[in-house]
C-alpha positions in Angstrom: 81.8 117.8 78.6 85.1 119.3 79.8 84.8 122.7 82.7 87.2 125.2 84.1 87.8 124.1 87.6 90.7 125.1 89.7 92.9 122.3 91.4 90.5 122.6 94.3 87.4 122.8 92.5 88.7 119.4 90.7 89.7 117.8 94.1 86.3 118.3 95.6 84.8 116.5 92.4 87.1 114.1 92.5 86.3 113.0 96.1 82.9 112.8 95.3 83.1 111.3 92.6 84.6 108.6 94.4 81.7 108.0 96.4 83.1 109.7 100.2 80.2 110.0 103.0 82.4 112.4 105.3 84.3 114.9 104.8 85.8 117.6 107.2 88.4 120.3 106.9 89.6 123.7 109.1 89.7 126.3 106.3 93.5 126.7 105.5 94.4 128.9 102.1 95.2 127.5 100.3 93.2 124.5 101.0 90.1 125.9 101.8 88.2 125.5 98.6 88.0 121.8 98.7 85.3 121.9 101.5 83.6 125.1 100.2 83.2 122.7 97.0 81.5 119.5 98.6 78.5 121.1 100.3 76.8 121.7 96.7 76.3 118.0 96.4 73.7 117.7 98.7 73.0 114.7 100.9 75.2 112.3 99.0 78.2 114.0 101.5 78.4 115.0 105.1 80.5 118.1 105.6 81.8 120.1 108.0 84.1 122.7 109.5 85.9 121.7 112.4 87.7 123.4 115.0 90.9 122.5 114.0 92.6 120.1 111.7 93.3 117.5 114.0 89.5 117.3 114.9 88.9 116.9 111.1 91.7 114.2 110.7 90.0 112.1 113.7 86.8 112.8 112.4 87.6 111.2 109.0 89.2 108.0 110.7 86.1 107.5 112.7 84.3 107.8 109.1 86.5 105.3 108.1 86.7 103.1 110.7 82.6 102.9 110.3 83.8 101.8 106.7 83.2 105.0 104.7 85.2 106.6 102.4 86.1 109.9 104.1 88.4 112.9 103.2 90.1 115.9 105.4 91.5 118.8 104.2 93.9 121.5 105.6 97.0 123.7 104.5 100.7 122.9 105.0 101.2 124.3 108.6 97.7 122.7 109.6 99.1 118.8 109.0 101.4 119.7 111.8 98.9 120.2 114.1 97.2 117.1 112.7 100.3 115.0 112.7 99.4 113.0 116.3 96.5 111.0 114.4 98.7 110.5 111.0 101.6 109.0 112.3 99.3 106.5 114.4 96.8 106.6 111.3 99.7 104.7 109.0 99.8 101.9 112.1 96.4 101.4 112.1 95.5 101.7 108.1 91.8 101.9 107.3 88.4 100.5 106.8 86.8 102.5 104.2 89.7 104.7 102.1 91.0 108.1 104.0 92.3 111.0 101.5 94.2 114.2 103.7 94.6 116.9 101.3 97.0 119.4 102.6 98.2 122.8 100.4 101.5 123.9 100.5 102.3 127.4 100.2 105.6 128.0 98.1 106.3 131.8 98.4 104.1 132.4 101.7 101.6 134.0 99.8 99.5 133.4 103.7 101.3 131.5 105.8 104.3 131.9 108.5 106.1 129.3 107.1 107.7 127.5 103.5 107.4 124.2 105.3 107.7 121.2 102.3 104.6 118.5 103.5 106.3 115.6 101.4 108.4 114.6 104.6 105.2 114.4 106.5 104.8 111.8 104.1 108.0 110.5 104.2 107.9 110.5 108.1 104.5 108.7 108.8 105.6 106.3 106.1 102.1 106.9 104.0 101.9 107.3 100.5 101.3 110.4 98.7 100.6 111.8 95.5 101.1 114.7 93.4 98.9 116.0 91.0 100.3 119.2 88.5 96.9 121.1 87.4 93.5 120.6 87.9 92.6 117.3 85.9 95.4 115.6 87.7 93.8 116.9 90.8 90.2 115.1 90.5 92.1 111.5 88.6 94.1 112.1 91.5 91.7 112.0 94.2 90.2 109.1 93.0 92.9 107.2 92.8 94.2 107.8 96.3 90.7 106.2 97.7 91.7 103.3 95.6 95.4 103.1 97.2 93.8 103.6 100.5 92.1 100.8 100.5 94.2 98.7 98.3 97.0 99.2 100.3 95.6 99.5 104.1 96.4 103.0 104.5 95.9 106.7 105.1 96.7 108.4 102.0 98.2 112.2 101.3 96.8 114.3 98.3 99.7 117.2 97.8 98.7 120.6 96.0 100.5 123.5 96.6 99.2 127.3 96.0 99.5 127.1 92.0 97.5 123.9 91.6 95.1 125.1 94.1 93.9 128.3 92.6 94.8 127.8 88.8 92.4 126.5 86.2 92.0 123.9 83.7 89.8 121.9 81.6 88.6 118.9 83.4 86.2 116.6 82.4 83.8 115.4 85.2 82.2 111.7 85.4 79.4 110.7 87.4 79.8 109.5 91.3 80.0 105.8 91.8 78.3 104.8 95.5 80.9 102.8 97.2 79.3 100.1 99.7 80.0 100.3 103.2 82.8 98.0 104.4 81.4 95.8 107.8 83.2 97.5 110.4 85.0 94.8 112.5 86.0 94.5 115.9 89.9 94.5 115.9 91.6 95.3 118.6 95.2 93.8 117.4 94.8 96.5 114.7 92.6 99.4 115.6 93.9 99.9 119.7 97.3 101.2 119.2 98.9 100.6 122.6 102.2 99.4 122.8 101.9 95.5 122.8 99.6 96.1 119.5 101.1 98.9 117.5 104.7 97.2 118.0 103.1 94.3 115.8 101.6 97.0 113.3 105.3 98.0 112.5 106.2 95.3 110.2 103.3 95.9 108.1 104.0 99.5 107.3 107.2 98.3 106.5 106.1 95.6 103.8 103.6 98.4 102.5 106.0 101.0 101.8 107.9 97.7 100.0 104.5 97.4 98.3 103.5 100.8 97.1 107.7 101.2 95.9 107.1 98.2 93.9 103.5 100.0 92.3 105.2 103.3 91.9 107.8 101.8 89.2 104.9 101.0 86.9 102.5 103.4 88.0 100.9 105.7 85.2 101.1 108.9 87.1 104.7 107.9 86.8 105.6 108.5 83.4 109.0 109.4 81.2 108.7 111.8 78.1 111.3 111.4 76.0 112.3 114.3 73.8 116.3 115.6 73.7 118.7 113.8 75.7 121.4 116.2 76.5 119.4 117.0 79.4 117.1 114.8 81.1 114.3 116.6 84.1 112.9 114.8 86.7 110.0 116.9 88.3 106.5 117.0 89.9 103.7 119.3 90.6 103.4 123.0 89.2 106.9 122.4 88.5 106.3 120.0 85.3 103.9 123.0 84.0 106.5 124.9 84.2 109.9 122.4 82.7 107.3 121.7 79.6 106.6 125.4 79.1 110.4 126.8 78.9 111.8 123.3 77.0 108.7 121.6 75.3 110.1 118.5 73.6 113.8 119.8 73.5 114.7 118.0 76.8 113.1 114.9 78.1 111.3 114.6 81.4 110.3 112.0 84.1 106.9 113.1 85.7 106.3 112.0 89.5 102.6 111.9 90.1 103.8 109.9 93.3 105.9 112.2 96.0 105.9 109.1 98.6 107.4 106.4 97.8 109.8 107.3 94.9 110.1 104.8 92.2 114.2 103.1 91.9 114.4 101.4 88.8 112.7 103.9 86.8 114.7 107.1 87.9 117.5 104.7 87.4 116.7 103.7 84.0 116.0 107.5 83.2 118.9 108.8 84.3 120.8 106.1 81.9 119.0 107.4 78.6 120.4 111.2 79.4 123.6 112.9 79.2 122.5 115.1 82.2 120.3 114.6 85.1 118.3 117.6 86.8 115.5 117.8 89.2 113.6 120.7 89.3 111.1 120.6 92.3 110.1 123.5 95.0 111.1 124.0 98.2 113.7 121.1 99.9 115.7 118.6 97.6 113.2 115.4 98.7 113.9 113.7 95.2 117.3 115.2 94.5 118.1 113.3 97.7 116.7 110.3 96.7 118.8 110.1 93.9 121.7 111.1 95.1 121.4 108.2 97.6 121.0 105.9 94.6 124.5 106.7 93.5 123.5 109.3 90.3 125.0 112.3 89.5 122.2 115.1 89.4 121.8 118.5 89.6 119.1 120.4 91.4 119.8 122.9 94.4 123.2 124.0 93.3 121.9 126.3 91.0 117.4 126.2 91.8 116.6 128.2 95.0 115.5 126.3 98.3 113.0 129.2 98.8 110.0 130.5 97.1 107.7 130.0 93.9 109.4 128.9 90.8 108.3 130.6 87.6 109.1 129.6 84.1 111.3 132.6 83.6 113.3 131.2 86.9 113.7 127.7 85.5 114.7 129.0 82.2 117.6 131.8 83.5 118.9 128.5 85.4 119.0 125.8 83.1 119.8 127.6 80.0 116.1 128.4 78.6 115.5 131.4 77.4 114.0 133.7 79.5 110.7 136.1 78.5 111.3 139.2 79.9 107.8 140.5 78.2 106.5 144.5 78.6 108.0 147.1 81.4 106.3 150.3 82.7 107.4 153.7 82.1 107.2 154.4 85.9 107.6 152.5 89.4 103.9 151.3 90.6 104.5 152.2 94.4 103.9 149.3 96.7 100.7 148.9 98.5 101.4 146.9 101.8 98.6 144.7 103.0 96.3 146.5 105.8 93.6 145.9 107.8 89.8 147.0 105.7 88.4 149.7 106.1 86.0 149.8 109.1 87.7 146.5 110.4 86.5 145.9 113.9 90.4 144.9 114.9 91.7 148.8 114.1 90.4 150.7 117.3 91.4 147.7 119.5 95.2 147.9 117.7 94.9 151.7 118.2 94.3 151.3 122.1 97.2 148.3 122.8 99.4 150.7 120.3 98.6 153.8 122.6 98.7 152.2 126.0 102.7 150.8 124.8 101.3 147.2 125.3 103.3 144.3 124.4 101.2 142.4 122.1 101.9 138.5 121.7 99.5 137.6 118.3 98.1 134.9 116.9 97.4 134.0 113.2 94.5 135.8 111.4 93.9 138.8 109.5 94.5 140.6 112.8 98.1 139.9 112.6 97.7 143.0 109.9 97.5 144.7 113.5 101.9 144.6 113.7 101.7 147.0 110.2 102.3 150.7 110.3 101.2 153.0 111.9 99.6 150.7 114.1 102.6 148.4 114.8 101.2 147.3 117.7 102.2 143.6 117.9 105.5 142.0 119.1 104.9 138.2 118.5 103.0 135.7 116.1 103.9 131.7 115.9 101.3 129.8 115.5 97.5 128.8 115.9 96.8 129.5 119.9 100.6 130.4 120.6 99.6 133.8 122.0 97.9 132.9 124.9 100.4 129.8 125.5 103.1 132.4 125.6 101.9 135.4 127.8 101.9 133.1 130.1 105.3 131.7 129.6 106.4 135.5 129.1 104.7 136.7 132.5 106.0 133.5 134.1 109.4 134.5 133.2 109.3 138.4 134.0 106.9 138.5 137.0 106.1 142.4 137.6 108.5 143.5 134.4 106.1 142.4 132.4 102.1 142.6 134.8 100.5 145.5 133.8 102.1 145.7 130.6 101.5 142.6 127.8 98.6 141.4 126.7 97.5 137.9 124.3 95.5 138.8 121.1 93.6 135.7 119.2 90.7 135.2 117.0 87.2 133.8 117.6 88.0 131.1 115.3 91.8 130.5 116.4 90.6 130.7 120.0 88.0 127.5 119.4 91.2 126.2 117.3 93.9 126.3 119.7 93.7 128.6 122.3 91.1 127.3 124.7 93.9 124.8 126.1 96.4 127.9 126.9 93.9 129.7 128.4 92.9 126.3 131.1 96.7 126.5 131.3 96.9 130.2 132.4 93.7 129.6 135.0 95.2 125.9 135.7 98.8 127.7 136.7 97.8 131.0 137.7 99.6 133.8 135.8 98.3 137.5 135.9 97.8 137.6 132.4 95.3 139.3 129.9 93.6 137.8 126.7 91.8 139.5 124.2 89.8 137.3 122.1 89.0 139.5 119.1 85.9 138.3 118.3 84.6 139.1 114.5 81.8 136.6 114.1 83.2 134.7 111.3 86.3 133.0 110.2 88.1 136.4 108.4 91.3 135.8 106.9 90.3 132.9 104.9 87.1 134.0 103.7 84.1 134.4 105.7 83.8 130.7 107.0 81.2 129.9 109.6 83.5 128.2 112.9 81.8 126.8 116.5 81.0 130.7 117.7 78.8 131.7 115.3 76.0 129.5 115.4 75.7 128.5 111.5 77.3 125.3 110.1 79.1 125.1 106.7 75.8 125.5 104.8 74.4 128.5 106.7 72.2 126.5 108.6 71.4 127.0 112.4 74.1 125.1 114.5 75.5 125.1 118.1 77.3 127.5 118.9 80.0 128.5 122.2 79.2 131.0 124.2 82.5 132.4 124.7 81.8 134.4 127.8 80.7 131.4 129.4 83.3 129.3 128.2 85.9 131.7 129.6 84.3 132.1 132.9 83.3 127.7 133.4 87.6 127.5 132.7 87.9 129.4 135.8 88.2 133.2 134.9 86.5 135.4 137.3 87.2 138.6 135.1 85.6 138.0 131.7 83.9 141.6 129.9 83.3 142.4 126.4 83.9 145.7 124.6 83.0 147.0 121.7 86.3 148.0 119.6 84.7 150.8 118.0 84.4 152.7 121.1 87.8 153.8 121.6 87.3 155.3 125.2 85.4 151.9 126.5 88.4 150.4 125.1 91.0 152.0 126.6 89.4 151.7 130.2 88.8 147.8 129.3 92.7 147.5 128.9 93.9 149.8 131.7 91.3 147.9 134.0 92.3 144.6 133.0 95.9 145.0 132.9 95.7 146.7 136.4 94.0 143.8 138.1 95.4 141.4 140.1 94.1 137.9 138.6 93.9 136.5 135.1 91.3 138.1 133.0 89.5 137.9 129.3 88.6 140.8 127.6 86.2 140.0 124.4 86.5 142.6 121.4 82.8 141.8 120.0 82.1 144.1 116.6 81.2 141.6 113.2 84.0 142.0 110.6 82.6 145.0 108.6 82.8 142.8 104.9 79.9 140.6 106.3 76.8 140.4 104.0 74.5 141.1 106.7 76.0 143.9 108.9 74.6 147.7 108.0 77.0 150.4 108.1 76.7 153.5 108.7 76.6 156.5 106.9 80.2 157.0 105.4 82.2 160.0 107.0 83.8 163.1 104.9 86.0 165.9 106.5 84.6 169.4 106.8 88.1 171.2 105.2 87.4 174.7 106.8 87.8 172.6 110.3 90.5 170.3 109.5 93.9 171.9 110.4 95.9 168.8 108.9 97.2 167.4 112.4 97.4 163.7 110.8 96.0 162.3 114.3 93.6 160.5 112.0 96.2 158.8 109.9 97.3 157.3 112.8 94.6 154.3 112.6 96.1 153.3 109.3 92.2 153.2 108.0 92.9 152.9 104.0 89.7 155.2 103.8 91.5 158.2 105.2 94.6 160.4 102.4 95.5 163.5 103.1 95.1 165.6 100.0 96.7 169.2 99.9 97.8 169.3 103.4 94.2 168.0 104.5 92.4 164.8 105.6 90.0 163.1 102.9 87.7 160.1 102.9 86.8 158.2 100.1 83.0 157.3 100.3 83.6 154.2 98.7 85.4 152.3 101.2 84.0 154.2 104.2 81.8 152.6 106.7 80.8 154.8 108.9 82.6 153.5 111.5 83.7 156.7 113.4 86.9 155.7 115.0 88.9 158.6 113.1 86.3 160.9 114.5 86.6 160.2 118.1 90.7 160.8 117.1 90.2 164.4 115.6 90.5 167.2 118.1 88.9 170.1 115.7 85.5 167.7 114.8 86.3 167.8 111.3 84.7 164.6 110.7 80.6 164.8 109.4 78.6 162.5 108.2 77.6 162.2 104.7 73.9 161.2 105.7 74.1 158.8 102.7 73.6 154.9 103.9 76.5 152.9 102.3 
């Protein structure tokens, strides 16, 4: 019986389906779905969150390596930080089959970058495949644990946002138990120093030759023929799109493989068509290809490098016609993204905002903390980067900048990537401050359990870091926590902190205020005979707070009870309702 499933829904059932033991992931959107899928099949699968997606990518080798079929997930930006174990992975191959999914994010819906992951693939010389909705995601899956072990190598599942979060019919099967391969001492193969992995070369070589050779006959490789005046070669959430605007009017080559790309049957394509177009997202990987096989195509001279493609996009381009479908009378204003209402982040913001701090961020839902009014944030690269570059940046200005900038970072970015710039800064000795804004839980992905908050990826009791003591065991003599709703123990936490001469760690400790289990407080309304319509409370950016006829006004249904604008108004208009929310 067929079932809905989005494309990472279908991936997780795929994987189990094909009988993995191990699976581990660091929650990524728009990735992070695959793991939250696997955990509801019981014992048959080990899973787990892990600090960060190299961690998961050496944890599913190791899987392997013992001879079982293993699986790591992650999002486009998070293969970069696992790239060290792939490139090596591809010199090594496998024991027991290795999937990687990675989600790309055409359009940035949440992330800092458009990065395409299909030259990861292209780089590491592994294969990779493609699926373009949700049934293609789980046929997918199982198929790349065949290649894997078929072809002696670490293979690379692509979805990108659409694929990810869209649903389909799929039609499930039952899991089929894979025996465990005899792990094998082989140190020719498996210890990668120099005298060993420059004999592994040649192998990948005559593998990519290999897997070329499958991809010309390979079904997820297949030509539709319909009119020939033009002729589409595509992939992914593109193909949806190509088959919606021109059905059966143009005829299309579908690429289930991304890595490597077929010759002879692009070649043969291209023959049966008067015109050749590739329609793919993001950069011109098989435009390229075919370009260097001598064909005249047409792709990023008139489709965008950047961003989503829609059907209406495809067709204003290639001569479809385009749906422009119902307008509104009137212009919906925009509603920028801001932090929640009672989010433990806002009073911290407030203070670095007040005190003129230079803020270097990190990546999280805190990064909401560089939106107005708060606009207190100068910086945000990547996972760990802030603490990595106050140092640099105090390095650099001495006393211009001591007293003055600070590092912001997550609970669950800190146990990512940060804990190595921080040994740097007590290692090398700048006089620079860290916050570590600590919620209790992984936020901007959607509430996932990380090494600081004791539970494991089923809720159950697990180890957890004691940050204070981690911070002080680097070598930080000045660690204190805080509590970001009290805006006055704040502000003499920064002032202290900043003044002191030494490295220090200030931990913002409140549990992010969407949690299931944390009671608010009684939500706040505004006494309007006391309110004289100053606006000081506005400037928290709470999305509680409006100012209706020249006064302030809460709405009850968002409020928490958090108090911060009271502690900002100078009249006391603020009272509590006396009504738990």
């Amino acid at each position: 019986m067929k079932h809905l499933m989005s494309g990472n829904e279908a991936t997780a059932r795929g994987v189990y389906e094909a009988g993995i033991k191990v699976c581990s992931a660091y929650p990524g959107t728009p990735s992070t779905e695959i793991l939250e899928n696997l955990p509801q099949y019981g014992k048959d699968v080990y899973c787990e969150w892990a600090p960060n997606e190299k961690v998961a990518m050496e944890v599913a080798f190791g899987a392997s390596l013992a001879g079982k079929r293993s699986f790591c997930g992650m999002k486009h930006v998070g293969l970069n930080v696992a790239a060290d174990p792939l490139f090596t992975m591809s010199y090594t191959g496998v024991n027991g089959g290795v999937v990687i999914g990675v989600a790309d994010d055409a359009g940035m819906h949440s992330s800092q970058n458009e990065q395409d992951s299909r030259h990861y693939a292209i780089a590491a010389k592994v294969p990779m495949l493609e699926p373009s909705d949700s049934a293609e995601a789980l046929e997918f899956a199982k198929l790349a644990y065949d290649l894997s072990e078929q072809f002696d190598t670490p293979v690379l599942l692509k979805m990108c946002t659409r694929v990810a979060h869209s649903q389909s019919l799929v039609e499930p099967h039952d899991r089929v138990e894979r025996p465990c391969v005899p792990y094998e001492k082989n140190i020719a193969k498996y210890v990668m120093m120099p005298g060993n992995a420059i004999r592994r070369h040649p192998f990948v070589e005559e593998r990519t030759r290999k897997l070329q050779e499958w991809a010309e006959t390979a079904p997820i490789n297949r030509v539709e023929m319909g009119g020939t005046k033009m002729g589409i070669i595509t992939s992914s959430t593109s193909y949806q799109y190509v088959k919606e605007v021109f059905g059966d009017s143009v005829s299309v080559l579908k690429l289930g493989m991304a890595n490597p790309l077929p010759v002879k049957l692009i070649r043969d394509f291209a023959a049966k068509v008067d015109q050749l177009v590739v329609v793919e997202e993001l950069d011109p990987i098989i435009e390229n290809h075919c370009r260097a096989l001598g064909l005249e195509v047409s792709g990023k001279d008139v489709l965008p490098m950047e961003g989503e493609f829609s059907q209406n996009l495809i067709a204003a381009r290639l001569g479809g016609q385009v749906h422009t479908g119902a307008g509104l009378d009137e212009a919906i204003p925009n509603r920028p993204p801001v932090m929640c209402a009672g989010c433990p982040h806002r009073g911290l913001f407030y203070t670095l905002s007040k005190n003129k701090c230079t803020v270097l961020g990190d990546i999280g839902c805190y990064t909401l903390g560089a939106v107005a009014p708060l606009a207190a944030m100068d910086m945000t690269l990547c996972m760990g980067a802030s603490i990595s570059a106050i140092h640099g940046f105090n390095k650099a200005l001495g006393e211009q900048s001591q007293g003055k900038t600070v590092a912001v970072i997550g609970d669950s970015t800190f146990m990512h990537s940060g804990m190595t710039g921080l040994a740097n800064i007590a290692y090398n000795q700048s006089n620079s401050t860290v916050i570590i804004l600590d919620n209790s839980i992984t936020g901007m992905t959607g509430h996932q359990q990380n090494p600081t908050t004791g539970y494991n990826i089923k809720g159950d009791p697990a180890g957890k870091i004691d940050l204070e003591a981690l911070c002080r065991a680097m070598g930080f003599n000045r660690v204190r926590v805080v509590d970001p709703y009290d805006l006055k123990a704040c502000d003499q936490a920064v002032k202290e902190e900043l003044s002191a001469d030494e490295p220090s760690v200030i931990i913002s400790r409140r549990p992010c205020a969407l949690l299931k289990y944390v009671k608010h407080k009684a939500p706040l309304k505004v006494n309007t005979d006391k309110c004289i319509g100053c606006k000081s409370c506005m400037k928290i950016g709470c999305p509680a707070i409006s100012i209706k006829e020249g006064k302030a006004w809460v709405d009850n249904t968002l409020c928490v009870g958090c108090g911060v604008c009271e502690q900002l108004c100078p009249v006391g208009a603020f009272e509590s309702t006396g009504k738990e929310g």
